[in-house]
N, C-alpha and C positions, 0 to 999 in steps of 0.2 A: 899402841905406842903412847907412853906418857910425853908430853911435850915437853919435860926436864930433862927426856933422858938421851937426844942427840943422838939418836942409834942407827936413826933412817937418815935419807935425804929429806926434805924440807917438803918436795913435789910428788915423793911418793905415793902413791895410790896404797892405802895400808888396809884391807878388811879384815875385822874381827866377825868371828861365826860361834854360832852356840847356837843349842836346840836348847828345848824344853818337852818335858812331857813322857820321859822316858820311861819312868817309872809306873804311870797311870795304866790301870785295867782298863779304858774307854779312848777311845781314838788315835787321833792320830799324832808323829812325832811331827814338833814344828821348828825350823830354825830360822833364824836370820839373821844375815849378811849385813855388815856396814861400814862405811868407806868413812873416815874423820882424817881432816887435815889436824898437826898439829895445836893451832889455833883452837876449833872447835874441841878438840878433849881437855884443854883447857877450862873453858867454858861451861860443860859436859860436866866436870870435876865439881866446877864450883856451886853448882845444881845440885851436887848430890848425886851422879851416876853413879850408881856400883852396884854388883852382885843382885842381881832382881830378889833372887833368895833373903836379904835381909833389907828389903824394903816393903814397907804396908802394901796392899795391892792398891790405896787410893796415891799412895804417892808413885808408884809406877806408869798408875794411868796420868800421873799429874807431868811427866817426863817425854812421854811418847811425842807430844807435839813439837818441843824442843830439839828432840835428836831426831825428825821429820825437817826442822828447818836446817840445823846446822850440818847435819852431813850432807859428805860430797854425792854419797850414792846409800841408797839400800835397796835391799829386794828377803819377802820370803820364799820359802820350798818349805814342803811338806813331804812326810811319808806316810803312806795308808795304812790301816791294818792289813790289810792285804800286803803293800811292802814289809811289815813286821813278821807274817806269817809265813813269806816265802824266803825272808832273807835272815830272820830274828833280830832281835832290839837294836843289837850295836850298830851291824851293819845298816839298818832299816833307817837312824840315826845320823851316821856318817854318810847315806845317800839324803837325806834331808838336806843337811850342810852342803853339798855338793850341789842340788838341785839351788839352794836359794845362791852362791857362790856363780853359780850357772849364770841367774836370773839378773846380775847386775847389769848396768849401763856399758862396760866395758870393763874389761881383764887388769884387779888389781896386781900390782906390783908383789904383792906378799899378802898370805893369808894366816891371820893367825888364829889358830884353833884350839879352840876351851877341851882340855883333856888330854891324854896323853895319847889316842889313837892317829893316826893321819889319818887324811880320808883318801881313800881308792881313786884311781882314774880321773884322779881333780885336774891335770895335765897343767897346773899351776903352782908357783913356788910354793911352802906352805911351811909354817910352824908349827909343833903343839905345845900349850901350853899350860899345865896343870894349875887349877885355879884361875886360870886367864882372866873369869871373870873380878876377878878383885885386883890382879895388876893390870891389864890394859885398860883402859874406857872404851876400843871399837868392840872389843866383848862386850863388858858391862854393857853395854847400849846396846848390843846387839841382843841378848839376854832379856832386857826389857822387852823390845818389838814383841820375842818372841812369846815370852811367857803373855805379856797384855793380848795377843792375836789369839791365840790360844783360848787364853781362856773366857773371852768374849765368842770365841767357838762353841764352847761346851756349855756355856748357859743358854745359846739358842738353841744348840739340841738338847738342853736339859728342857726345854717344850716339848721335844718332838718324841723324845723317850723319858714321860715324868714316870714317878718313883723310886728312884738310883738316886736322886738328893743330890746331880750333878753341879747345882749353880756353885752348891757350897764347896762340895768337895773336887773339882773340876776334872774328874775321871781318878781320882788316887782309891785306893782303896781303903775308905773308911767304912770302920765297922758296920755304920748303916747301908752304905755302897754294898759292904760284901753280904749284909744280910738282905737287902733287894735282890740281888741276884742269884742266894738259894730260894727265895719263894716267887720271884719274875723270873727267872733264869736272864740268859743274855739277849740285848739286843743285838741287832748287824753291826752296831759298831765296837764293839766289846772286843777285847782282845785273845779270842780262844784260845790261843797256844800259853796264855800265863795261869799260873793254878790262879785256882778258882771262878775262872771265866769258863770253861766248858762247861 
């Protein structure tokens, strides 16, 4: 909710959800969930939230602490490869959402969701909103969490599985990514059911 736009109540518990990671041959899907009073997206704005997608990755780390202090609430959820494999991306995605939407302090009023899926079994009111991340801020902010948690994941397993050149490419499939993995094949955490990972 933009604080210009009068659309909620003032006291509404509002969370914005978005994953990241959708797309990446390596790990897992990550979302997360966050609660902004009007006030704080205000705030949020004038920082510079928006779209994780068109900001440096130093200036997203440079955000995290910020929307840590002003929101009302956040929490993540993750889905495994394993949730990717038995469920496939979208749904493996939309149960991410769910799971970090789960993990708040208590049951927002409205949840608004980046994309045009709903998510299943959320047993909570919910919006989707195409692009969310560029009109709301509890998205945008929530888009940040995600994508920074993220991909501070994938550089520490870029230790634990080196030659996939994951710090740089954080699980996407870049050409060096996909030619480690015709001469390594896959690690455990690779996503076998996407070509070129089996």
């Amino acid at each position: 909710m933009t604080p210009e736009s009068g659309e909620y109540h003032p006291a509404a518990r509002i969370a914005g959800v978005d994953e990241v990671g959708r797309g990446c041959l390596f790990g897992p899907v990550v979302a997360a969930a966050v609660v902004l009073s009007p006030q704080a997206c205000g705030q949020l704005q004038a920082l510079g939230v928006t779209d994780s997608k068109c900001l440096s990755e130093s200036r997203r780390e440079s955000l995290v602490e910020p929307i840590h202090r002003l929101a009302t609430d956040y929490a993540l959820g993750l889905a495994t490869i394993h949730d990717i494999a038995r469920l496939n991306i979208l749904y493996a995605s939309l149960l991410a959402m769910r799971r970090a939407l789960n993990r708040l302090s208590s049951p927002p009023d409205l949840c608004l969701v980046d994309g045009n899926q709903p998510i299943p079994h959320l047993h909570l009111p919910q919006r989707t909103v195409v692009q969310g991340d560029r009109i709301h801020t509890e998205i945008a902010a929530a888009s940040i969490l995600a994508k920074v948690w993220r991909d501070r994941l994938i550089v520490r397993l870029d230790r634990r599985y080196p030659g996939y050149h994951l710090a740089r490419n954080k699980g996407y499939g870049s050409p060096a990514h996909r030619l480690a993995l015709q001469t390594l094949g896959p690690t455990p955490q690779h996503r076998r059911s996407f070509k070129g990972c089996s």
